[in-house]
N, C-alpha and C positions, 0 to 999 in steps of 0.2 A: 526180435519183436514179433506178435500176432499182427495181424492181420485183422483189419475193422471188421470183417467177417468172422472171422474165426471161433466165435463164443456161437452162432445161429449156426455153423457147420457141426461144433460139436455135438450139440442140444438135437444135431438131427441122426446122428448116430457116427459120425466122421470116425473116421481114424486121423489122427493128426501128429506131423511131424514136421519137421523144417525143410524146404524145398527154397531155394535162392535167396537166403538172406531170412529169411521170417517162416511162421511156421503158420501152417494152412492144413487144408484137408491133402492126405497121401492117398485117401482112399474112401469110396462109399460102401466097400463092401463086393464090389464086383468087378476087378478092374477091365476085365474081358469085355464086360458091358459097356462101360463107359469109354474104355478104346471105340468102340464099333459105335459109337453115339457121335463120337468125334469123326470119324469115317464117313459116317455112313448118313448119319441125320444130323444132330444136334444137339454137343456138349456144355456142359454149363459150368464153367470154369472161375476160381477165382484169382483175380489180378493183384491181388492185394502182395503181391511179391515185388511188385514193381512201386520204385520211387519215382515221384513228381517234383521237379527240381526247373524253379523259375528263376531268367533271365532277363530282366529289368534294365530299365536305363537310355539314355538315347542313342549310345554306341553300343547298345549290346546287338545287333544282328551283323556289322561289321565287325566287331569283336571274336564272336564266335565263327566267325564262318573262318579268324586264323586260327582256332585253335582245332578244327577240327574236319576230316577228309571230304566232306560233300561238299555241295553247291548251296548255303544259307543267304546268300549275299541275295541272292533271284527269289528266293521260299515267297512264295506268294501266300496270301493270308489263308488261315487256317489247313494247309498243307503242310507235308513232312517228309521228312528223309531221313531214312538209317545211316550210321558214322561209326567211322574210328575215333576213339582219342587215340593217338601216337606220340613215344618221347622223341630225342633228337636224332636216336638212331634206326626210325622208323616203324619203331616194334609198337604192339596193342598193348596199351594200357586198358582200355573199357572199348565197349559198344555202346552204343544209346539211339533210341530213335530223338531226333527233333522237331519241333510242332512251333509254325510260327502263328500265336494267337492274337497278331492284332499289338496289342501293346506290351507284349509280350513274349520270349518264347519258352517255350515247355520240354523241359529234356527229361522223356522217360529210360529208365534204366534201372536193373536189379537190384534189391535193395542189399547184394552182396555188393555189390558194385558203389554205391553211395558216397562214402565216407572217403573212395579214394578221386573219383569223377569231383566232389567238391573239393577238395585241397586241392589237385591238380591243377581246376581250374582260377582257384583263388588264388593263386602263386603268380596268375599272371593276369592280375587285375592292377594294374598300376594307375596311368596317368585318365583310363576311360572312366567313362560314364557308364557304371556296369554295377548292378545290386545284382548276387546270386544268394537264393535262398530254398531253402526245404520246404515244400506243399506238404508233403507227404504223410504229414499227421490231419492234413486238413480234407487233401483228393486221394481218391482208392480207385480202384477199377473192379470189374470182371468181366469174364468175355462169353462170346458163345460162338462157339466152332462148329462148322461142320457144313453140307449143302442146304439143310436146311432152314440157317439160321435167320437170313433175311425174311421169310416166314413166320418163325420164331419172333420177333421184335414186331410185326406187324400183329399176329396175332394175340401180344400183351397191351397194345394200344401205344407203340412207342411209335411218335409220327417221327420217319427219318427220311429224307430224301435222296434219293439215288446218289452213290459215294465213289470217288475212285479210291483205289489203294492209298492208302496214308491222308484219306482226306477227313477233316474233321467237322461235324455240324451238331452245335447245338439246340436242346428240344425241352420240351416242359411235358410230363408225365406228373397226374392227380397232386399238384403244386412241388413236384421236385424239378427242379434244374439239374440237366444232366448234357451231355456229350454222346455222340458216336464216333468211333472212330473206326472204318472199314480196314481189316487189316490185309496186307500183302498176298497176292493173288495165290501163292503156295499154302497158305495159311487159312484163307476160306473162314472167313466168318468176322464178327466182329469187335470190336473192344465198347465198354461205357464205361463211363468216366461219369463220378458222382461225390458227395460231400460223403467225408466217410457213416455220419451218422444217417446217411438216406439209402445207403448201398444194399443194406439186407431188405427192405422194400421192393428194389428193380429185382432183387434174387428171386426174392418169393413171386413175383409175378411173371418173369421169365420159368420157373419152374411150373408155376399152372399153366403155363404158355404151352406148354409139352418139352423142355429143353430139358436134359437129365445132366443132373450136377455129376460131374468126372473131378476127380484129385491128381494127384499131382504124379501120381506114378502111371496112370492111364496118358499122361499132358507129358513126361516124358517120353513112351513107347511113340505116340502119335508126335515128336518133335525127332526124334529117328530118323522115322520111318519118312517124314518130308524133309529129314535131310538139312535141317536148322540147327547151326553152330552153338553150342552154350558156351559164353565165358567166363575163364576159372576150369572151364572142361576141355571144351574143341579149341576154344579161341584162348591163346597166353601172351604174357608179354614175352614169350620168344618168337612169338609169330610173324612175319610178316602180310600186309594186306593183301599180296597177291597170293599167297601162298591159300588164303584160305577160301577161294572160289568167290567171294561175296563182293564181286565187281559192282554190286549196287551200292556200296559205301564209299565208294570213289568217284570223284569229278578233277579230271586233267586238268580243264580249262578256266578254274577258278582263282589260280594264284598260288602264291603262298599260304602255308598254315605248316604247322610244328610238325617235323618230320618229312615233308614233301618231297624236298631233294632226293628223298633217298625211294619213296613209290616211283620218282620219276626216273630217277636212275635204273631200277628195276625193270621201267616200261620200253626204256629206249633199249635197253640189252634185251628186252623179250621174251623172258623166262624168269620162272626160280626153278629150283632143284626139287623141290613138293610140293606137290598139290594136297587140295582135301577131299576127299572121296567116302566111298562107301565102302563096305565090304560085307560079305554072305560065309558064312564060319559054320565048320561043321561041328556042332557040342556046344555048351554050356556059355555063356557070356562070358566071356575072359575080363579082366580089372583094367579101370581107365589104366593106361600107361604099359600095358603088355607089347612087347615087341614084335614086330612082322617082319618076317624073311622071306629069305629066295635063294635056296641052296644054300641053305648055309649063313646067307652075309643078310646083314641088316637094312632092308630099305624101306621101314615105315612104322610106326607106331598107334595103336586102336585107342582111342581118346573117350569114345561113349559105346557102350554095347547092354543090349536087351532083349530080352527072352519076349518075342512075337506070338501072341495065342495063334494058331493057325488047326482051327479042327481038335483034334483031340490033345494035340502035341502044342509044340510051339520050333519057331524060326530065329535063330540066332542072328541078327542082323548088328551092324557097329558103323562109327565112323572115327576115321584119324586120318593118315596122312601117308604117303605113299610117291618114293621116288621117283621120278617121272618117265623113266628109262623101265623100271619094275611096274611099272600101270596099266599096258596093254595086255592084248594077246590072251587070255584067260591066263596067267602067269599060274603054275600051282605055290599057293603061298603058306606061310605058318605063322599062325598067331600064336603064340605060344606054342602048344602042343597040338593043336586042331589046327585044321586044312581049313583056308580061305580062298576067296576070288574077290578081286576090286568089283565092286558094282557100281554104275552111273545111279545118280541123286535125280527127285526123290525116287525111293523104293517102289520098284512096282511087283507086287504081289499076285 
């Protein structure tokens, strides 16, 4: 699918290709730039990759709080929490954030991810009170990243009120109805949420705002380098939730939900066997799924890796997974054919 944006990114010189599910801008033409916009000031990103997928019904907030690792049961109005979906043997099927709107809630997630989060879920809609349906042709997003963004948004006239992480408030800009949504404190900057046919409106006036529109190859180097799992990439259903550092997806103390037994059981023994890490590689970005050694024997595998502008050159930076035993110590490691080191998340350059 395109992207409600996607016809005003072309028309503005875009390069475009498919990025999670849909196809969007890959590039404006300077990805160096727009990396360092994301950095440094203020990126102008679009969301149009992400599905909007509502949860209706009078059981739907007890309902989903079994199907999925966080705390929904407590979600106090218009806040949210990142999750696992999990099968019975614990492993990731999808990620999603969840947003409780009031009479409603709102599960964002890749629009790679879509088609299997709705069956999933629909498999075990039996005796509740639960409508699950597809926004996603009707609500689009796009975001703006970076330090400068809260600036950014005041400077376009978007009146938003002081946010915490995952908190959502809606606003009215020159007769559109629109959303903010501040995202996750690693992530620095915002999301809006708007009808798809009003979204190239907020673009174009975030862009006079000073916010410089970044694609999607710039929005991967800058999701590296802060050390954010993609699923389908970083994150698979051979994973387990511990395994991939993202302890903000989980709540012990909530009960049951699909696959629980088995995070629990993980929690009580104290360990898994790999973690998810970083690593600093010397030479050329090796292919998701290259292998990592240690003398010889195999204890980890690079799941995302990106050629980092730095000066004239550029820095090979990745992330995947790495036996726990093999993690410390500056280990000398091999990714394929080039020498690596585990680095701690996010990157600091």
């Amino acid at each position: 699918m395109r992207t409600p944006l996607c016809d005003r990114l072309s028309a503005s010189g875009a390069h475009l290709g498919e990025y999670r599910g849909a196809e969007t801008a890959l590039s404006f033409g300077d990805t160096s730039a727009e990396l360092n916009a994301l950095r440094s000031s203020a990126g102008l990103v679009d969301f149009g990759f992400r599905a909007k997928l509502i949860v209706a019904g009078s059981d739907r907030q007890k309902w989903l709080n079994g199907m999925l690792t966080n705390n929904l049961r407590d979600l106090a109005t218009d806040r949210g929490t990142y999750n696992f979906l999990l099968n019975a043997q614990g492993r990731i099927l999808a990620d999603m954030n969840v947003y409780n709107r009031g009479e409603y809630l709102l599960i964002d997630t890749d629009i790679a991810q879509r088609e299997k989060v709705l069956s999933t879920l629909d498999h075990f809609i039996i005796m509740d009170d639960v409508e699950l349906s597809d926004a996603s042709d009707k609500l689009t997003a796009l975001a703006v990243i970076g330090p400068a963004a809260g600036e950014i948004l005041n400077r376009a006239g978007f009146s938003i009120p002081p946010l915490e992480p995952l908190q959502v408030a809606d606003f009215a800009w020159n007769g559109i109805g629109a959303s903010a949504m501040r995202l996750p404190e690693r992530e620095n900057g915002y999301e809006i949420w708007s009808a798809c046919e009003a979204i190239a409106r907020l673009w174009d006036a975030l862009r006079e705002a000073g916010a410089r529109p970044a694609g999607a190859d710039a929005l991967e180097i800058w999701r590296v380098l802060r050390g954010i799992p993609l699923y389908g990439q970083d994150l698979r259903d051979l994973n387990l939730p511990q395994e991939t550092e993202q302890h903000h997806a989980l709540d012990f103390t909530k009960g049951c939900y699909i696959g629980q037994e088995i995070v629990e059981r993980i929690r009580s023994r104290g360990a898994v066997h790999r973690t998810f890490t970083g690593f600093r590689i010397e030479g050329p970005p090796p292919a998701s799924g290259t292998t990592v050694t240690l003398g010889g024997k195999e204890v980890g595998v690079i799941t995302s890796a990106v050629a980092v502008p730095n000066g004239s050159g550029s820095k090979t930076l990745a992330l995947g997974y790495i036996r726990r035993e093999a993690a410390g110590g500056g280990n000398p490691l091999q990714a394929g054919d080039a020498a690596a080191v585990v680095s701690s998340l996010p990157f600091d350059l």
